[in-house]
C-alpha positions in Angstrom: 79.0 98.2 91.1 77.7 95.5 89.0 80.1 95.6 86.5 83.2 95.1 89.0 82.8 91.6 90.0 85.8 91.7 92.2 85.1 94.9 94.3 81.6 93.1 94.3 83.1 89.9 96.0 85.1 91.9 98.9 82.3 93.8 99.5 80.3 90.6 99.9 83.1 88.9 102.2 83.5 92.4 104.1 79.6 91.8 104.6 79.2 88.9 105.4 82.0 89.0 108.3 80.8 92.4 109.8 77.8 91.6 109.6 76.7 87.7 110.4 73.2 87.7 111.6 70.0 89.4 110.6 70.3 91.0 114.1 73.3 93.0 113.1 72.2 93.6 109.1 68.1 93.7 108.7 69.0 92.5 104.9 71.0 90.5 103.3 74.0 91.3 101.5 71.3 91.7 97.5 68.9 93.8 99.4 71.6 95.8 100.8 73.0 96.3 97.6 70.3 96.9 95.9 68.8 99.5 98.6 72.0 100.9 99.3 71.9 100.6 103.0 74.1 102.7 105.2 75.8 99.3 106.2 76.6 98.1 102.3 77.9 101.4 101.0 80.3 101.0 104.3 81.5 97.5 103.3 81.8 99.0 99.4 84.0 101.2 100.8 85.9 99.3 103.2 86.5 96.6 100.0 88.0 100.2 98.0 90.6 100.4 100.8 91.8 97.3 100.6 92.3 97.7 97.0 93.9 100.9 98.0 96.7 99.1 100.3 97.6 96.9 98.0 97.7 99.0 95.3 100.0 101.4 97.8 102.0 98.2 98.2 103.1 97.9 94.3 100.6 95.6 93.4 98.9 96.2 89.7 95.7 98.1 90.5 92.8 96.8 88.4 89.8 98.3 90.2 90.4 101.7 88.5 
């Protein structure tokens, strides 16, 4: 997902907000990318929704 720097960005925010504290994520949000934790692919894919809606909700779609 390197190369989409926006999906990259929601997934980050999504991360970041889920996930606050090292208690709730052992890693941070690199790590988890770059492992491809259980808890980044589900922020990865929480960011693809929200690109969804909005594209559902006639906005121009630029993620695909």
């Amino acid at each position: 997902m390197q190369q989409d720097l926006r999906l990259r960005a929601a997934a980050r925010a999504v991360y970041d907000a889920v996930y606050p504290t090292d208690e709730l994520a052992p890693v941070g949000f690199d790590q988890a990318e770059q492992y491809g934790t259980i808890h980044y692919r589900r922020c990865v894919a929480a960011a693809r929704a929200c690109f969804l809606v909005k594209a559902d909700m006639g906005e121009q779609l630029s993620l695909i």
